[in-house]
C-alpha positions as CSV (number, residue, x, y, z in Angstrom):
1,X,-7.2,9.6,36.4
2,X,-3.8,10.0,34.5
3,X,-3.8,12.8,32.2
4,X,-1.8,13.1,28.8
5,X,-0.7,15.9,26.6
6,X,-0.2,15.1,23.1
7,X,2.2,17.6,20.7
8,X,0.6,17.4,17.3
9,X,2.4,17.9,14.4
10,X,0.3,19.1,11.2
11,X,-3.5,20.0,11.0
12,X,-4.3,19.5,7.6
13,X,-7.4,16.7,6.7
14,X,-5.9,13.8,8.7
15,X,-4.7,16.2,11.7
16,X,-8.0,18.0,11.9
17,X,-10.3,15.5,12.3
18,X,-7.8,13.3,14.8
19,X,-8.1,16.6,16.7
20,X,-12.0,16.5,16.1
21,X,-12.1,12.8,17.1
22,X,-10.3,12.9,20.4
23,X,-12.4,15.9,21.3
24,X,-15.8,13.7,21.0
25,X,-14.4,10.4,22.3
26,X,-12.3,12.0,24.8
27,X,-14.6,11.2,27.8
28,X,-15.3,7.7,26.4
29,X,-11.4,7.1,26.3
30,X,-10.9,8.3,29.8
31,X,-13.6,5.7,30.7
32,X,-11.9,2.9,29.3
33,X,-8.7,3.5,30.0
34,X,-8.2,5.8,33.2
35,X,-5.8,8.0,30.6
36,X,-7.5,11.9,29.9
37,X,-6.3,12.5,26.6
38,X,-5.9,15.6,25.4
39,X,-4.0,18.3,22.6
40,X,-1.7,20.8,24.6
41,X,0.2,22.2,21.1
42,X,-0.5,21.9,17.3
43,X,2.1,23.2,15.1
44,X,0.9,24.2,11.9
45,X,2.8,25.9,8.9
46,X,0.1,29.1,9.3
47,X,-1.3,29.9,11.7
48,X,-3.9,32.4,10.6
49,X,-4.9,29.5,7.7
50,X,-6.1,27.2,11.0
51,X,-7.1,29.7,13.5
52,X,-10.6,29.6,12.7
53,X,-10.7,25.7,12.3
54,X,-9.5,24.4,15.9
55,X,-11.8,24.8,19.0
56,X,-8.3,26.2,20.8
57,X,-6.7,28.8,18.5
58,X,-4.1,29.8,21.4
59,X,-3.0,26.2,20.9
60,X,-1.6,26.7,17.2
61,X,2.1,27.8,16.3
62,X,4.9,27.4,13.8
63,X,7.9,26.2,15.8
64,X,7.6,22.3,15.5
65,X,10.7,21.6,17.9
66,X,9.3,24.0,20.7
67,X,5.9,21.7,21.0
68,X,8.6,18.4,21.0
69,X,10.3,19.9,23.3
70,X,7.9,21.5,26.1
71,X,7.8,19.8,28.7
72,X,4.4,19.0,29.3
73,X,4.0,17.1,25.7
74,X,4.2,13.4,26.5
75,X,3.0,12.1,23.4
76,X,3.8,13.3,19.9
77,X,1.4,13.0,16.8
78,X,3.0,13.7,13.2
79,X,1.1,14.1,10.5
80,X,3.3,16.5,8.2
81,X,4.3,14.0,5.8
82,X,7.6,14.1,4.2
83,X,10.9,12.7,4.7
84,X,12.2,16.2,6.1
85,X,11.6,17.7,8.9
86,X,9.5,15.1,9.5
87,X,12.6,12.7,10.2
88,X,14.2,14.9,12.5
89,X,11.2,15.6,14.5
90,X,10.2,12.2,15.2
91,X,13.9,10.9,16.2
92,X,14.2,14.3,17.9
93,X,11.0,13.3,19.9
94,X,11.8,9.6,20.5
95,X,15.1,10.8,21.9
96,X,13.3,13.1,24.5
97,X,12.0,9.2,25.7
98,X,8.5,10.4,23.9
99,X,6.2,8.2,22.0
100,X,5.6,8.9,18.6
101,X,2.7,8.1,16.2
102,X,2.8,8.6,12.7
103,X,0.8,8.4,9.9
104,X,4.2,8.8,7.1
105,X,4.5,6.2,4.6
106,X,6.8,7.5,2.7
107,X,9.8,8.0,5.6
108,X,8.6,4.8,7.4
109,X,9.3,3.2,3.8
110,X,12.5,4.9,3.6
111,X,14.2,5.6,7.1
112,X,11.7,3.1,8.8
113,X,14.3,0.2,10.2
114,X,16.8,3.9,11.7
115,X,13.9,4.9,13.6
116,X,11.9,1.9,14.8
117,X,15.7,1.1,16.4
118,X,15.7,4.6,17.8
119,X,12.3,4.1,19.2
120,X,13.1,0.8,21.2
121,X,16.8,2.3,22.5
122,X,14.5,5.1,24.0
123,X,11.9,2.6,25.3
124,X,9.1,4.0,23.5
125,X,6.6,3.9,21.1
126,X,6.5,4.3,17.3
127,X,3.4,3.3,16.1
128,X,2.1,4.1,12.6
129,X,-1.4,2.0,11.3
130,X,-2.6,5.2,9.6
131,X,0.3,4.7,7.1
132,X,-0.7,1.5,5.7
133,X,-4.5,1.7,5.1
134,X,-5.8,4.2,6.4
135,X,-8.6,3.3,9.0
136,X,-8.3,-0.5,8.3
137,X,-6.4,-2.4,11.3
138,X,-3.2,-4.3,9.8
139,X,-0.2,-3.1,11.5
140,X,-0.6,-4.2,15.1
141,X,-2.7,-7.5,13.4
142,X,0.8,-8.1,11.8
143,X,2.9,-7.3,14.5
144,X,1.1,-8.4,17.2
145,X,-1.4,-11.6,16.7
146,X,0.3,-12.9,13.5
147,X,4.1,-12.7,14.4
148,X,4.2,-16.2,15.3
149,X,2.5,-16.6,12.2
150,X,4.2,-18.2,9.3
151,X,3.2,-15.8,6.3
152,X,3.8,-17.0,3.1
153,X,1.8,-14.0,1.5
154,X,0.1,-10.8,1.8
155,X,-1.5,-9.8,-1.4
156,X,-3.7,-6.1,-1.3
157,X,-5.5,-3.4,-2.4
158,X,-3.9,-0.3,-0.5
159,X,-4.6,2.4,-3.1
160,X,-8.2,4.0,-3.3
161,X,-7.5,5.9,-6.0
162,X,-6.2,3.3,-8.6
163,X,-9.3,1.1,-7.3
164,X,-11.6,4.0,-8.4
165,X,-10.7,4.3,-11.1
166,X,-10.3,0.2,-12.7
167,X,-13.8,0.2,-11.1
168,X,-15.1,2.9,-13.1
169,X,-13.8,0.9,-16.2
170,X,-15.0,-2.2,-15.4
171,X,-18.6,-1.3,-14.0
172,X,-19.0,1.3,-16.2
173,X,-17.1,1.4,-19.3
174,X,-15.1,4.7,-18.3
175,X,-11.7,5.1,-20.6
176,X,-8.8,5.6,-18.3
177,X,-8.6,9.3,-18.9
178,X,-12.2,9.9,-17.6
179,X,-12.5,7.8,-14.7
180,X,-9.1,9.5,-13.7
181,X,-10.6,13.0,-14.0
182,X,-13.6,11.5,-11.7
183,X,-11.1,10.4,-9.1
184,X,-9.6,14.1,-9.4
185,X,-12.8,15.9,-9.1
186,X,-14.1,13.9,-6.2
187,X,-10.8,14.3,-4.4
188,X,-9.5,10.7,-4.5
189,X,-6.5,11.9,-7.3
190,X,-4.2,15.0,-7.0
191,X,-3.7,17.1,-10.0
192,X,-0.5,15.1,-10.3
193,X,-1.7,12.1,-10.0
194,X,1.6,9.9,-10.6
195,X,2.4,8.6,-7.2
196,X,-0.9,6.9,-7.3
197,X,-1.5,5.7,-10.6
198,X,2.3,4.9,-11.4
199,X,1.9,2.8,-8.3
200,X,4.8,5.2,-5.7
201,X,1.8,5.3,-3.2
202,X,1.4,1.7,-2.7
203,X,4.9,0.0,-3.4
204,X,6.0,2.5,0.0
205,X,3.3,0.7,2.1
206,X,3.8,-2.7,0.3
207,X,7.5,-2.2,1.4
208,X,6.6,-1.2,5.3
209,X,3.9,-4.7,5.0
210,X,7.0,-6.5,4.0
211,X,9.3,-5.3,6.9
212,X,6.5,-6.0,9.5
213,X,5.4,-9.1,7.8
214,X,8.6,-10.9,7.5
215,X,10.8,-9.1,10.2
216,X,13.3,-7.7,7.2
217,X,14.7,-4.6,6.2
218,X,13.0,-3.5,2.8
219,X,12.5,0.4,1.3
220,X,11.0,1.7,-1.0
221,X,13.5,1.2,-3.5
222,X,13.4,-2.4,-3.5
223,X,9.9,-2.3,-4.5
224,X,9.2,-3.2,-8.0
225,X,6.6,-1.3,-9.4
226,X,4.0,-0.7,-12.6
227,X,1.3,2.0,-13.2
228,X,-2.8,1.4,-14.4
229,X,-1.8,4.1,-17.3
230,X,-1.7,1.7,-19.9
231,X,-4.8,-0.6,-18.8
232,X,-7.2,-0.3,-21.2
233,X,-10.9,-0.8,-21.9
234,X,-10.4,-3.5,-24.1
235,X,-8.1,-5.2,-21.5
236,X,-10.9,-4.9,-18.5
237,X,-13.8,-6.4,-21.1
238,X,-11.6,-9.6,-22.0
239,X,-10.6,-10.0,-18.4
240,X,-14.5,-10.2,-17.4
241,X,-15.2,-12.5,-20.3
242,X,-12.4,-14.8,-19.1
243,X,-13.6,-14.4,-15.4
244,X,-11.3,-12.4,-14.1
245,X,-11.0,-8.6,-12.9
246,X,-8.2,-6.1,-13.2
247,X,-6.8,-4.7,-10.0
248,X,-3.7,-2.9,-9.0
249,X,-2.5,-5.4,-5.9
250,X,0.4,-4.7,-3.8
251,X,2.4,-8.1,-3.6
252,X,4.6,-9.2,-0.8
253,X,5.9,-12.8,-0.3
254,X,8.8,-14.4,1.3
255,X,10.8,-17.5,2.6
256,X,12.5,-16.8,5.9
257,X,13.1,-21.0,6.3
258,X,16.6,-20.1,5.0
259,X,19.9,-18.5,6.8
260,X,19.5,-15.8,4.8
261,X,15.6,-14.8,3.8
262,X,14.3,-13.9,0.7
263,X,11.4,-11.4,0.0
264,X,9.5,-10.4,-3.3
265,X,7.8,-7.4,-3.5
266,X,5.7,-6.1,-6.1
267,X,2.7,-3.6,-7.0
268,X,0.7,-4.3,-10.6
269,X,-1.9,-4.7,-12.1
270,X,-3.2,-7.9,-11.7
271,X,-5.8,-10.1,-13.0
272,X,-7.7,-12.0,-10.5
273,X,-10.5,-14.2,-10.8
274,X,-13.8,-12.9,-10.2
275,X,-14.8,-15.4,-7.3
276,X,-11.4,-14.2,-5.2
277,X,-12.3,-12.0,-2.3
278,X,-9.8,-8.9,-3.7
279,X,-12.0,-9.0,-6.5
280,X,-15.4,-7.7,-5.2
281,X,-13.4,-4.8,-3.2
282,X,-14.2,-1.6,-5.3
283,X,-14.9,2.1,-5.4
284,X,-11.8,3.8,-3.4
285,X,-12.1,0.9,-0.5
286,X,-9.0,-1.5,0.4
287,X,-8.4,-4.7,1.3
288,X,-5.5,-6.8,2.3
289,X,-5.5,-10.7,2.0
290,X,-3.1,-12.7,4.1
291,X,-1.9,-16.1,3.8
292,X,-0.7,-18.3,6.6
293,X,0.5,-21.7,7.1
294,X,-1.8,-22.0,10.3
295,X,-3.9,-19.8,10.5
296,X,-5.3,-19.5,6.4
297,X,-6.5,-16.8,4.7
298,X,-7.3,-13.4,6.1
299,X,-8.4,-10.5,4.9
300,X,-8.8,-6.9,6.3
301,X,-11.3,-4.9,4.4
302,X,-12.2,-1.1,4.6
303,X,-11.5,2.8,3.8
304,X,-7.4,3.1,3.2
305,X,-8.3,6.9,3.1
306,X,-10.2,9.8,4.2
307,X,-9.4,12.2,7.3
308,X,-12.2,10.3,9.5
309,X,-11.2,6.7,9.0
310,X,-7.4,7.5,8.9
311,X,-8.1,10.0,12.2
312,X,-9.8,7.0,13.6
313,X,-6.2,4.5,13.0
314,X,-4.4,7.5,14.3
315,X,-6.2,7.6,18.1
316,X,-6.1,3.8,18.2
317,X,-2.1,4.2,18.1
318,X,-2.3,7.2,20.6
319,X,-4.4,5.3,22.8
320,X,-2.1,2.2,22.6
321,X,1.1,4.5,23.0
322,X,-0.4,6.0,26.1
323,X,-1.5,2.8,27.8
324,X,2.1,2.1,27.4
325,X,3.7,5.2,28.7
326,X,1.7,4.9,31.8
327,X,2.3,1.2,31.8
328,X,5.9,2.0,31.8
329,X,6.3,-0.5,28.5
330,X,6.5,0.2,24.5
331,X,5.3,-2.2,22.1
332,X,8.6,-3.1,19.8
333,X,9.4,-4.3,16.3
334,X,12.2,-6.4,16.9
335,X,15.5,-6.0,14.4
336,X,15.4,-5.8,11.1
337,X,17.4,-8.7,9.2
338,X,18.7,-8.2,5.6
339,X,16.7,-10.3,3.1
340,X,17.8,-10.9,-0.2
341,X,15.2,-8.8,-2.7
342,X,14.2,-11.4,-4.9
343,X,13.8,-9.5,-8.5
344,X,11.4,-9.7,-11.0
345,X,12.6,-11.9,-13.3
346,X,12.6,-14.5,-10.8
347,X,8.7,-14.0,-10.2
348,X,6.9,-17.4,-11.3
349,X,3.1,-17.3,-12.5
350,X,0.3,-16.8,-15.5
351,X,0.1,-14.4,-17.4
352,X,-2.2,-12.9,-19.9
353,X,-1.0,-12.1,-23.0
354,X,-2.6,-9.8,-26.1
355,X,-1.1,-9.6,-29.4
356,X,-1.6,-8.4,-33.2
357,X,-0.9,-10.3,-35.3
358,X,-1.3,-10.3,-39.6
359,X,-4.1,-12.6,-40.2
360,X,-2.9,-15.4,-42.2
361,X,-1.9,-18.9,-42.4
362,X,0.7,-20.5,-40.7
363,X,0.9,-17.0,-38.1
364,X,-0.6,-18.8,-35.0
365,X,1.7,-21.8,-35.2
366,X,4.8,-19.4,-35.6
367,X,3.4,-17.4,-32.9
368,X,3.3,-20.8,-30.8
369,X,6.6,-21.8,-31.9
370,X,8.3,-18.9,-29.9
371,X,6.0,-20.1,-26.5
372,X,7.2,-23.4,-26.8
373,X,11.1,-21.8,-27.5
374,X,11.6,-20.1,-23.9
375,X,9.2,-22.4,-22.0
376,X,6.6,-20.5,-21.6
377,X,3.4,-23.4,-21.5
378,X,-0.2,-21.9,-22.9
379,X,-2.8,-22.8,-21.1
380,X,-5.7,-21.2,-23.5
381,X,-5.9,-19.1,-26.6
382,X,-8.4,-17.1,-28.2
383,X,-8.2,-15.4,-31.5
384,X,-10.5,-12.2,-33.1
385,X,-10.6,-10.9,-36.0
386,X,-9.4,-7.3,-36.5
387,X,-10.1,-6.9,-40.6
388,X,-6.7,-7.7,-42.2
389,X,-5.5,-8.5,-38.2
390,X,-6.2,-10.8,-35.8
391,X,-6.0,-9.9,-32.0
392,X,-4.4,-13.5,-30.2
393,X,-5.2,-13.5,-26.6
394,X,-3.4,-16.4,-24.4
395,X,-3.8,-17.4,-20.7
396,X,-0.1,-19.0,-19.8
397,X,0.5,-21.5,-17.2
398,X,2.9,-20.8,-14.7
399,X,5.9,-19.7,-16.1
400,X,9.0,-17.4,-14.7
401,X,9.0,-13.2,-15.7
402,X,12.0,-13.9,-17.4
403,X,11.0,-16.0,-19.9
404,X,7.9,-14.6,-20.6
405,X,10.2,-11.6,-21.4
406,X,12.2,-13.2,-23.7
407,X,8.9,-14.3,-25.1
408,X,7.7,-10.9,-26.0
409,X,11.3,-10.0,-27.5
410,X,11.4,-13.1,-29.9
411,X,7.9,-12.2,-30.8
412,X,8.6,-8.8,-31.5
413,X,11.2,-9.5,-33.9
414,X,8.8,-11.8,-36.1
415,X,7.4,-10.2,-39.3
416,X,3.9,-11.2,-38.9
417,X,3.7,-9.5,-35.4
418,X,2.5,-6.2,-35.7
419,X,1.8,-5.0,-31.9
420,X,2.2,-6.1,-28.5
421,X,-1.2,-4.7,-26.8
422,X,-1.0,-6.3,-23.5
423,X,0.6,-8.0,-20.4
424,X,-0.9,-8.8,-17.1
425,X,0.1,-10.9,-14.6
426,X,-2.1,-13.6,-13.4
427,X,-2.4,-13.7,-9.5
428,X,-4.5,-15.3,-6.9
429,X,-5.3,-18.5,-8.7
């Protein structure tokens, strides 16, 4: 039996009940895998505030570069989010020749490509499925039995919260504001809830699903992004009557055929039609739908949050990391090529459209007029009355952002056009 001591860094609601976990499946582990597992140090930021919640209170302290750097700590665990310290820690750690697992989205999706090049120089680790979707296995599916894969799309879910709450509009008729004060009062939202609704959250995993997907540098920053704030009621009740569902999707595409590849990476709201697997994912579940050229469709469906399930993605990597160690071998990523960001403007499908419009003759034809103008092709149209308005409501084919832009601008310059309400991009058609 080969024992291991893991350095864990941060004992909040993830690190807790990874601690918890190993503890009850430590025995099972050692079964399978001839490795003891266990936590030698826990560095916390107070350690009075955590001495009555670990089974090992001698194990706690505040000096995070003392547990990387004692000697009997062969594995590192972080899990105090951040960019800093947690960047120094972990390089600090892989340069001691120790694995590191992580479950930080937002430094993987902003320092990722520095440090999975640190990682394989050290020949070790750096393995981080808990910062993707939570408990659900993606990472290792994407950079281990799908690399030879040619993926032409992943298309997701990876946001509980914003989930929660389109579902609470759609099943039952919550405005905005309240099913957001739900999510906050069952814990799903934080008082602040931007980086979730406003779509920060998911455009940082979307860009580490791109890097891993397609083998290319992308951050955060190239990530275009768009928040659920100004979905509305109204917007969720024509979407069902038209046979769709509203959900904010995380898209990543790419072309790698080329010498230098391309990637397009997204996170909207999205209309999807209600017989499309995304579209029965609800509550504060995730999902994550792949496309390849051999091997299909894919999907990976299950809790992107929680301590538990994320606790559970976090022992899998440990477990890997330490069959490795022993094994004398580290899983690696591979270099990092830089793609061309392909920007919005350039993104090509339907849309739908809501306008108001004055109600008279002659409007609906002008209104078509400026479609037909910058190529934009309708593919249906609906019109309600709104007393001395009408409400126009249009399906497009196919078309390209850009011109669908200009669309909006020629419309809003026409007199009989009193209010853009709405514009939602059409995916997974």
């Amino acid at each position: 039996m080969t024992q291991l001591t893991i350095g864990l860094l941060g004992c909040g609601n993830v690190g807790g009940a990874f601690a918890d976990l190993l503890e009850k499946r430590r025995d099972a582990i050692a079964a399978r895998t001839g490795i003891d597992l266990r936590v030698g140090a826990i560095a916390v930021r107070s350690v009075a505030k955590h001495r009555d919640h670990v089974s090992n209170p001698d194990l706690l302290t505040t000096d995070t570069r003392a547990v990387i750097e004692n000697p009997e700590v062969d594995l590192v665990v972080e899990l105090i989010g951040g960019i800093e310290p947690a960047r120094e820690l972990i390089t600090l750690a892989l340069g001691a020749g120790k694995p590191v697992v992580t479950g930080n989205k937002e430094l993987l999706a902003n320092h990722g490509a520095e440090l999975y090049a640190a990682a394989a120089a050290n020949g070790v680790d750096l393995l981080f499925e808990a910062a993707v979707a939570g408990g659900i296995p993606l990472i290792r599916p994407l950079r281990e039995s799908l690399v030879g894969e040619d993926v032409a799309r992943v298309m997701g879910i990876v946001n509980g919260t914003t989930n929660y709450i389109l579902t609470q509009m759609a099943q039952h008729g919550a405005a905005y504001a309240d099913a957001l004060a739900g999510a906050q009062q069952l814990g799903y939202a934080e008082a602040d809830p931007t980086a979730d609704v406003e779509g920060y959250d998911a455009g940082a995993k979307a860009a580490i699903i791109a890097s891993i997907a397609f083998g290319v540098s992308v951050v955060a920053g190239d990530v275009y992004h768009e928040g659920i704030s100004s979905i509305t009621s109204t917007d969720i009740e024509m979407a069902k009557r038209l046979d769709y569902v509203i959900k904010a999707v995380a898209v990543v595409e790419g072309d790698t055929s080329g010498d230098t590849p391309e990637v397009a990476v997204r996170v909207h709201p999205a209309m999807i039609p209600a017989d499309h697997p995304l579209a029965s994912v609800n509550d504060s579940f995730n999902a994550v739908f792949i496309e390849g050229n051999a091997v299909g469709d894919l999907m990976f469906y299950g809790r992107g949050a929680g301590g538990d399930p994320t606790a559970s993605a976090v022992l899998g990597d440990v477990i890997d990391a330490a069959l490795n160690k022993v094994a004398g071998t580290s899983a690696k990523i591979g270099e990092l090529v830089k793609a061309r960001i392909r920007p919005i403007d350039d993104l090509t499908c339907a849309y739908y459209l809501s306008i108001e419009v004055a109600d008279r003759p002659g409007v609906l034809a002008q209104v078509a007029a400026v479609f037909g103008d910058h190529a934009v092709s309708i593919q249906s149209m609906e019109q309600r009355g709104l007393g001395d308005d009408a409400e126009l409501i249009f399906i497009t084919h196919s078309c390209r952002e850009a011109d669908v832009r200009a669309t909006l601008h020629a419309l809003r310059s026409l007199d009989s056009v009193n209010h853009i309400n709405s514009l939602i991009r059409v995916v997974g058609a």
